[in-house]
C-alpha positions in Angstrom: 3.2 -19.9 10.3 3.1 -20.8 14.1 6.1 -18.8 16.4 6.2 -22.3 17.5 7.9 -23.2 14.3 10.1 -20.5 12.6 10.8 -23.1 9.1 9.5 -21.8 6.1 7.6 -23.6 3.3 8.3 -23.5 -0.2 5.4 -24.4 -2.7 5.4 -28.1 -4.0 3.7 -27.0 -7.0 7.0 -25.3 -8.6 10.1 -27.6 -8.8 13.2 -26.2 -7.3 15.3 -26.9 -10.1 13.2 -24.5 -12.1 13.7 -22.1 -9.6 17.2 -22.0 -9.0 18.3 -23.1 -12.6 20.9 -25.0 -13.1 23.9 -22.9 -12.6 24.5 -19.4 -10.6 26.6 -17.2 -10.1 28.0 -19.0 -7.4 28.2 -22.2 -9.3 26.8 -25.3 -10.1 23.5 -25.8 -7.8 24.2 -29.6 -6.5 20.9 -32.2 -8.1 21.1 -34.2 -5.1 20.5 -31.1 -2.6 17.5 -29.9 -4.9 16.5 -33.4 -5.1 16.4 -33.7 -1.0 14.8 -31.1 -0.5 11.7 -31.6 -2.9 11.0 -34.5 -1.3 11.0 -33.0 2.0 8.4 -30.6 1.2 6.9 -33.3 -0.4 6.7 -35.4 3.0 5.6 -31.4 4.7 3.0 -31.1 1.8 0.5 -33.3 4.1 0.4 -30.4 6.9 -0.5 -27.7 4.5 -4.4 -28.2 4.9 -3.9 -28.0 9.3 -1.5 -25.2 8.7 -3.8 -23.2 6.1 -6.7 -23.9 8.8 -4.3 -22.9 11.7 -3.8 -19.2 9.9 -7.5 -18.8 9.1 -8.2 -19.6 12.8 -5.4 -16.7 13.7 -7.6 -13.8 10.9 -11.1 -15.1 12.8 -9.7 -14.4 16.2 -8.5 -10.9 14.7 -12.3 -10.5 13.2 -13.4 -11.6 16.9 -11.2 -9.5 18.5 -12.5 -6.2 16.7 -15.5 -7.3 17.8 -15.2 -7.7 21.6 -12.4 -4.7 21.8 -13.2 -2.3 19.7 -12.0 -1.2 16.2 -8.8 -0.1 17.2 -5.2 0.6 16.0 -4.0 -2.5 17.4 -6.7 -5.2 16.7 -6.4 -3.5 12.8 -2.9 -3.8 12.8 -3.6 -7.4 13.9 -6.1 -8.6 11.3 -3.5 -7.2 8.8 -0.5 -9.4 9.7 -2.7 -11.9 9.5 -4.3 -11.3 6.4 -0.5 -10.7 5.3 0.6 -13.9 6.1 -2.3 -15.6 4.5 -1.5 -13.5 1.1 2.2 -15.2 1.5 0.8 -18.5 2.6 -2.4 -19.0 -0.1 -0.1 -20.2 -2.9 2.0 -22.1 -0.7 -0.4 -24.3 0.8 -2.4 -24.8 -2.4 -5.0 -21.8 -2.7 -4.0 -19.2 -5.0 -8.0 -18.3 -4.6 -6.7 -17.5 -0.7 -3.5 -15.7 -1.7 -5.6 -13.5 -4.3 -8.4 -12.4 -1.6 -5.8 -11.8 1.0 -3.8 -9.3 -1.1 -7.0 -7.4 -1.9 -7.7 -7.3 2.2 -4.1 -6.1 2.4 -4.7 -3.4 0.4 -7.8 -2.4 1.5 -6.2 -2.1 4.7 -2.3 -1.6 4.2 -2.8 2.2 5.2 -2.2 2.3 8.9 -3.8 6.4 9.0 -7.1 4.2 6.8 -7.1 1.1 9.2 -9.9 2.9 11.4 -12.2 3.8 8.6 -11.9 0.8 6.1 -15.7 -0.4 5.9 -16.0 -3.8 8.0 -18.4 -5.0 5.8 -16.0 -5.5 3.0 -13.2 -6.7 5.8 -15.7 -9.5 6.7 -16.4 -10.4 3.0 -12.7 -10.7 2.5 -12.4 -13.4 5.7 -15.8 -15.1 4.6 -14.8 -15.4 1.0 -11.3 -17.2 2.1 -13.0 -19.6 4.6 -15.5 -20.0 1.7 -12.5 -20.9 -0.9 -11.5 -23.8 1.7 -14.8 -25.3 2.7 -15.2 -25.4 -1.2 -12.1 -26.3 -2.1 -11.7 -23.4 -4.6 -8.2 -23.0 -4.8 -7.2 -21.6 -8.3 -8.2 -18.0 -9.0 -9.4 -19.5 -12.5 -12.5 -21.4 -10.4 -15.7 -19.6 -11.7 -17.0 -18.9 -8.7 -14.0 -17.8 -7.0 -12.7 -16.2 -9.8 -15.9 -13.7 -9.6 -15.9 -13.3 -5.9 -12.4 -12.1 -6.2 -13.0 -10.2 -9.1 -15.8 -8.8 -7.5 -13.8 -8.1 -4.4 -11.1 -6.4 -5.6 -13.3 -4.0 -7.6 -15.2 -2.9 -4.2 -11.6 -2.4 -2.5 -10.5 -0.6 -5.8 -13.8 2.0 -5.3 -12.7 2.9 -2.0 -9.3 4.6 -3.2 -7.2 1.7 -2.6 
């Protein structure tokens, strides 16, 4: 999400009534609230594809920066935030693909005492594969070609101890 906007975005693809159920603890969970705010996300749901291209834009200047600074403690601990917030974000804006790749990224790098030695050839599949899953518009993790490169992904992370 952009520091410019702090909101946060709840997927469209799960209704909120589900979610929250009719009744809690607290009470009964007011239709018309759940009802307003569905169809606000609804009216947000058109900004997910420039948001989704606004955080891939953030994890290529973290790839770029690694490049032109130097593998260090900082630009690593860069390129993970934003590979974290994509793994939060994938679902939300659509890509479960994205969210999928992004958590197997994470854990390839979620070691801060690893970050230096993680092999940067499997950090730049893991960027490539999620700008690959929105230039093809593979967004479930049941798409047959995503499906493998994820599968395929996570079992070259998995080899490396993580």
């Amino acid at each position: 999400m952009s520091q410019q906007n702090p909101s946060q975005v709840i997927p469209v693809s799960s209704s909120l009534r589900l979610k929250v159920g009719g009744t809690s603890r607290l009470g009964t969970i007011d239709a018309a609230a759940i009802a307003k705010a569905e169809a606000a996300l609804k009216n947000l749901s058109g900004n997910f594809f420039q948001w989704l291209q606004d955080e891939i834009a953030k994890l290529e200047g973290s790839r770029q920066a690694i490049r032109t600074e130097g593998l260090t403690a900082e630009t690593m601990e860069n390129l993970y935030l934003r590979s974290h917030d994509l793994k939060g974000l994938g679902t939300t804006y659509g890509y479960q693909l994205i969210t999928r790749i992004a958590a197997s990224l994470c854990r390839l790098i979620d070691e801060k005492d690893k970050r230096l030695t993680a092999p940067m050839a499997l950090v730049d599949a893991h960027i490539d594969a999620i700008k690959a899953a929105v230039r093809e518009e593979m967004k479930a993790d049941d798409h047959p070609v995503g499906g493998a490169l994820v599968a395929e992904l996570e079992r070259r992370v998995a080899a490396e101890g993580c």
